[in-house]
C-alpha positions in Angstrom: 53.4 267.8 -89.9 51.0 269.4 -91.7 49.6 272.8 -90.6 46.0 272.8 -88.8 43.5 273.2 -91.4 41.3 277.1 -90.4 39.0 275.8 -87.7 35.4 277.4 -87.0 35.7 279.9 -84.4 31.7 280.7 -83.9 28.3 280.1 -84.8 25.1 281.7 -84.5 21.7 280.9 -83.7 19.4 283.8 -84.9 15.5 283.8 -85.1 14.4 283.7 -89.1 13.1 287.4 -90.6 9.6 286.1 -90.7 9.4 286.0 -87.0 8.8 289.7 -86.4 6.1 289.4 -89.6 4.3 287.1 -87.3 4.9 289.3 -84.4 3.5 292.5 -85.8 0.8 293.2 -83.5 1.3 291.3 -80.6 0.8 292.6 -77.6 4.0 293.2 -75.4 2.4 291.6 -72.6 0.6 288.4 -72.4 -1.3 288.8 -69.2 -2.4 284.5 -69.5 -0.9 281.0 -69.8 -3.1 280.9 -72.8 -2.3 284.1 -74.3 1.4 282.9 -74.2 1.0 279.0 -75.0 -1.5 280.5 -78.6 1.5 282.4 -79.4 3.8 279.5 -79.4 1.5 277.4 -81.0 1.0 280.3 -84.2 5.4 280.6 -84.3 5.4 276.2 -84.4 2.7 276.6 -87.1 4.6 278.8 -89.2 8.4 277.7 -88.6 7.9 274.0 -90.5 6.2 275.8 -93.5 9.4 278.0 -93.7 11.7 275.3 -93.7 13.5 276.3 -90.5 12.9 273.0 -88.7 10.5 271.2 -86.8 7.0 272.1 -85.7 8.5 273.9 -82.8 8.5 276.8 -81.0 8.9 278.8 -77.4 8.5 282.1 -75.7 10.1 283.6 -71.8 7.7 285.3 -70.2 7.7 287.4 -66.7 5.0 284.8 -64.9 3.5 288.0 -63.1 3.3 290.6 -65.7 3.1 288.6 -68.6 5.8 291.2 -70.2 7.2 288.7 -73.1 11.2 289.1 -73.2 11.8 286.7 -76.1 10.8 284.3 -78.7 12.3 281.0 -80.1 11.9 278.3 -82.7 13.5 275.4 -84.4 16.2 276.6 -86.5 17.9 272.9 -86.6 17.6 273.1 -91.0 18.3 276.7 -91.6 21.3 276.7 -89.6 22.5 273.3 -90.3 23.3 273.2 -85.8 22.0 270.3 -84.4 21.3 272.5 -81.0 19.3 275.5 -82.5 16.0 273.9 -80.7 13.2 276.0 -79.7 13.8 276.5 -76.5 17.9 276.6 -76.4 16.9 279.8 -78.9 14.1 281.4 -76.8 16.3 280.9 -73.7 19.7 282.6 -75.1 18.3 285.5 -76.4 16.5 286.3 -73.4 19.5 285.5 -71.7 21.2 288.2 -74.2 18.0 290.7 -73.7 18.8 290.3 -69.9 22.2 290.1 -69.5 22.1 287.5 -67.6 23.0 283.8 -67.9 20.5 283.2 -64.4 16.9 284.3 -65.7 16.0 283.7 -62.3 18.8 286.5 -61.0 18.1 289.0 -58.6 14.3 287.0 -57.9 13.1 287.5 -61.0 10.2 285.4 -61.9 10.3 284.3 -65.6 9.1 281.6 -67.6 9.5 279.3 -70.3 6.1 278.1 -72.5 7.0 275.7 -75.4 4.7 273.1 -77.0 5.7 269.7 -75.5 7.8 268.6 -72.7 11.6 269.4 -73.7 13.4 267.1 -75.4 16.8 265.7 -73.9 18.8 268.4 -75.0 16.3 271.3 -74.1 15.5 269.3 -70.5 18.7 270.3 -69.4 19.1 273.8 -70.8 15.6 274.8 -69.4 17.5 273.3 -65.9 20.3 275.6 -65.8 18.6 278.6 -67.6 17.1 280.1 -64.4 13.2 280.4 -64.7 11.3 279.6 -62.0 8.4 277.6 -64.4 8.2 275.3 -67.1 5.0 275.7 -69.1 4.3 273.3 -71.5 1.1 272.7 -74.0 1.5 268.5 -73.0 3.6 265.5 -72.3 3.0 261.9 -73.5 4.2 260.3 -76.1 2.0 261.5 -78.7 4.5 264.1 -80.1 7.1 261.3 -81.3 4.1 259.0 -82.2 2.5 261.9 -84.9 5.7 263.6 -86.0 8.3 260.8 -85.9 10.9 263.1 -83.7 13.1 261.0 -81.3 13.0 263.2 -77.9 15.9 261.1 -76.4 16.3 259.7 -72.8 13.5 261.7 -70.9 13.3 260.2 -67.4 9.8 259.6 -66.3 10.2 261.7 -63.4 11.0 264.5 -65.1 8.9 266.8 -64.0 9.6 265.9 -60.7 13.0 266.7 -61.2 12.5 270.2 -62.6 10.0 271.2 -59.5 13.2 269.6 -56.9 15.2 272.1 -58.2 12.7 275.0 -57.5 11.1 274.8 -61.0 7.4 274.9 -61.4 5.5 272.9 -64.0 2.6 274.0 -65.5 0.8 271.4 -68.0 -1.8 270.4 -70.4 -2.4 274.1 -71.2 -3.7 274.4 -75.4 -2.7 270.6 -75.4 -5.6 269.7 -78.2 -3.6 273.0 -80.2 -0.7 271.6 -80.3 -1.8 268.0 -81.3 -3.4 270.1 -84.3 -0.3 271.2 -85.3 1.9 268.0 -84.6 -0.7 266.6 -87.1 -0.4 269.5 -89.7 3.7 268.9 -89.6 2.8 265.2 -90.5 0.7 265.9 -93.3 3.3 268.2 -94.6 6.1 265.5 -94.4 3.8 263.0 -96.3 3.2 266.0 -98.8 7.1 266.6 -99.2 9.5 264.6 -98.3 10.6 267.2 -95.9 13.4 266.0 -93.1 12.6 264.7 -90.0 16.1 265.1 -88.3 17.0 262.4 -85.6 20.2 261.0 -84.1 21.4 258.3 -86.3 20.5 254.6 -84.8 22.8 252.3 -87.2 25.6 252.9 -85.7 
């Protein structure tokens, strides 16, 4: 038989240089839902221009002191890993700053403000991470209707199902920001050509 060809033994999902560029002179704490949802919406501005991936972009926050523990955007193109979402990024490294898998460990209160609803993938991820609230700038379908993302199987009670499972949801906070920049990512596709990455559909 022939011998196993070398198989991949890691990867790694790391936030793109320009990040702390954009993060010079940001506050360490972010003492509003505001505060925290205008810095998302500045990183999701940025990250498509880069080339990182999608108009994406998400920050864990201690709910009562506002303290930010990390950051997170798309990195789906630059990595070439179908998982390096927003919010799978945001919540591993502050599950690395922590040293915790449970953000939630020990009663902390921490939370996790990204601009949309999650996505199928990042629905369950933001399930098992441990914060106690989902923030998020909006809902409907209006994200896959600018940008021409496919979000997956979303049940409509999702919210519901995060707040069952001690999970607080926070919506509609900077929602007419990150329409703004939904609509900036589709101009720059049309400008482009630049990949809008979906699962395939032909089979």
């Amino acid at each position: 038989m022939p011998d196993t060809p070398p198989l991949a033994h890691s990867f790694t999902i790391a936030l793109p240089a320009w990040v702390d560029e954009e993060l010079s002179g940001t506050p360490a704490v972010l003492p509003t839902r505001e505060d925290r949802m205008a810095l998302v919406h500045c990183l999701a501005a940025r990250n498509f221009r880069e080339g990182n991936g999608g108009p994406f972009a998400a920050v864990v926050v201690d709910t009562d002191s506002g303290e930010l523990v990390s950051v997170g955007v798309n990195v789906v193109l630059s990595t070439g890993i179908s998982s390096g979402h927003a919010e799978v990024t945001a919540l591993g490294l502050a599950q690395v700053a922590t040293g915790s898998w449970d953000l939630g460990a020990g009663g902390a209160r921490r939370e996790l403000v990204v601009n949309w609803r999650p996505c199928a993938q990042c629905y369950g991820a933001t399930l098992w991470s441990g914060v106690r609230t989902l923030v998020v700038a909006g809902s409907g379908p209006e994200l896959e209707e600018i940008t021409g993302f496919d979000e997956g199987p979303v049940r409509d009670d999702w919210a519901e199902q995060f707040e069952a499972r001690g999970i607080a949801v926070v919506t509609d906070v900077l929602r007419q920001e990150a329409l703004d920049v939904y609509r900036a990512y589709a101009a720059h596709v049309a400008a482009t050509g630049a990949v809008v990455y979906n699962a395939r559909t032909d089979g």
